[in-house]
C-alpha positions as CSV (number, residue, x, y, z in Angstrom):
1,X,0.0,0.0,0.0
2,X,1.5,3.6,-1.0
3,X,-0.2,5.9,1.7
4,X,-1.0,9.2,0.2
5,X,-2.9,10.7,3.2
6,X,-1.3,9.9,6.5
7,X,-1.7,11.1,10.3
8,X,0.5,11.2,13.1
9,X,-0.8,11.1,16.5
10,X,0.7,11.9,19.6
11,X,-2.0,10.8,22.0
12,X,-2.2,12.8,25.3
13,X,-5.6,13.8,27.6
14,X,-4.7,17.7,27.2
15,X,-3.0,18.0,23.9
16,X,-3.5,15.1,22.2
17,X,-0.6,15.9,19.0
18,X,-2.3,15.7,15.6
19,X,0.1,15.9,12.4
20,X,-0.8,15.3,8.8
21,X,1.4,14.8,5.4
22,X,-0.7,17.8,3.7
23,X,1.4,20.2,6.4
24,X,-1.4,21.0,9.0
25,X,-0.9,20.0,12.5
26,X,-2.9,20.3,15.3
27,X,-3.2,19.6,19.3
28,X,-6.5,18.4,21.0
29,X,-7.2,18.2,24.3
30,X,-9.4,19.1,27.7
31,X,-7.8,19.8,30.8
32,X,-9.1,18.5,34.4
33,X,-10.3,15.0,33.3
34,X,-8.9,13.2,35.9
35,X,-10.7,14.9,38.5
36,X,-13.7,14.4,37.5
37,X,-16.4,11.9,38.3
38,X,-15.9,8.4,37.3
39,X,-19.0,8.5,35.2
40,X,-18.5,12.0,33.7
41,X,-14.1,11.0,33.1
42,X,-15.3,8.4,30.6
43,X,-17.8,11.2,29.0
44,X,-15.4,13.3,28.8
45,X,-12.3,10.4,27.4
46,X,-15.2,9.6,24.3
47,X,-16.0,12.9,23.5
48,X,-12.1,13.7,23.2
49,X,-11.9,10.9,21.1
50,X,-14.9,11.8,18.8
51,X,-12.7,15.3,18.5
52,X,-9.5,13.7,17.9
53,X,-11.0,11.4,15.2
54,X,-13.2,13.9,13.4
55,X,-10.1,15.9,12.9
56,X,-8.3,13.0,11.1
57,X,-11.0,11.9,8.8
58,X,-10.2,8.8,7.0
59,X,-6.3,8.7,6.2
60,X,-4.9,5.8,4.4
61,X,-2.2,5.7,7.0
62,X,-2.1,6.2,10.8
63,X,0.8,6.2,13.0
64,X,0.3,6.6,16.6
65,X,3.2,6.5,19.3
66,X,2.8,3.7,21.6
67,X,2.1,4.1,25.1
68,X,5.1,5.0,27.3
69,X,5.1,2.5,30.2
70,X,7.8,4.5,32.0
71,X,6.0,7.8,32.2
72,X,4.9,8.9,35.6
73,X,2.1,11.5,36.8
74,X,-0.9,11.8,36.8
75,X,-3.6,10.4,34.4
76,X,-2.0,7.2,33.2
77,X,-4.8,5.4,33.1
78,X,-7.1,7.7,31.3
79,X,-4.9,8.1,28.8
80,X,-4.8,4.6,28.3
81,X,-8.3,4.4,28.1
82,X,-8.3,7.2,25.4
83,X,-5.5,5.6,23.4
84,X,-7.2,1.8,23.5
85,X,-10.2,3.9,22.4
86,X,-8.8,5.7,19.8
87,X,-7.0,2.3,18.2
88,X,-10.2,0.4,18.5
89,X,-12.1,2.8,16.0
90,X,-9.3,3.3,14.1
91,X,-8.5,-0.4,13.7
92,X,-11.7,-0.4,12.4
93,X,-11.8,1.6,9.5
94,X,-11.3,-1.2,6.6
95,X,-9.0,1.4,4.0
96,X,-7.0,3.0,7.1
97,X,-3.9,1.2,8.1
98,X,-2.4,1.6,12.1
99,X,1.0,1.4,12.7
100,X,2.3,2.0,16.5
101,X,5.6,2.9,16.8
102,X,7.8,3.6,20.3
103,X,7.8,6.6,21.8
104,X,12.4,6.9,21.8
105,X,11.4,6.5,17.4
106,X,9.5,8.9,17.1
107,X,11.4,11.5,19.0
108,X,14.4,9.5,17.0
109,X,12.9,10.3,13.8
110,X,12.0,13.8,14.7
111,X,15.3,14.9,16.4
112,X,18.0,12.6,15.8
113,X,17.9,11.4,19.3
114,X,15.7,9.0,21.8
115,X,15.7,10.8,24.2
116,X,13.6,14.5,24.0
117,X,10.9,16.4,25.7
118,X,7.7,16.4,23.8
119,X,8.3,20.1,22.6
């Protein structure tokens, strides 16, 4: 497959990173999920993803960084749950491929090195 429309993601609760091929990029996000109620966090984690995926369309290619197991702070787990999310409907969309790649490639690929802030 030759991709001639991919996406980038960068998947994050209050800026989730959205690139594209055609030279837009964008960031996504809500702040204060994690504090809210259990009920109205998983609104809240759907509705992001409803954003995040609207912006991306249908793409022939995603490419989302892979969780980063080492990270610490707060809302791990909801960012999980908004990743797993986001792959599930993605995965699902017959003409888009996913490819997850480490988070020390894609800052390789971006800056030459593994090791970089997300800035």
């Amino acid at each position: 497959m030759n991709p001639t429309r991919v996406v980038g993601l960068d998947v994050s609760l209050t800026g989730t990173g959205v690139a594209n091929t055609n030279g837009w990029s964008a960031s996504i996000g809500q702040k204060n999920i994690t504090t809210l109620p259990t009920q109205e966090r998983a609104r809240a984690i759907k509705k992001l993803a409803d954003k995040i995926l609207l912006e991306i369309g249908a793409p022939d290619l995603v490419v989302i960084e892979g969780p980063s197991y080492a990270s610490k702070g707060g809302g791990n787990h909801e960012r999980s749950g908004l990743w797993w999310w986001l792959v599930e409907r993605i995965a699902s969309w017959e003409s888009t491929e996913l490819v997850e790649v480490p988070p020390s490639l894609v800052k390789k690929y971006a800056i030459g090195k593994g090791q970089a802030s997300k800035e």
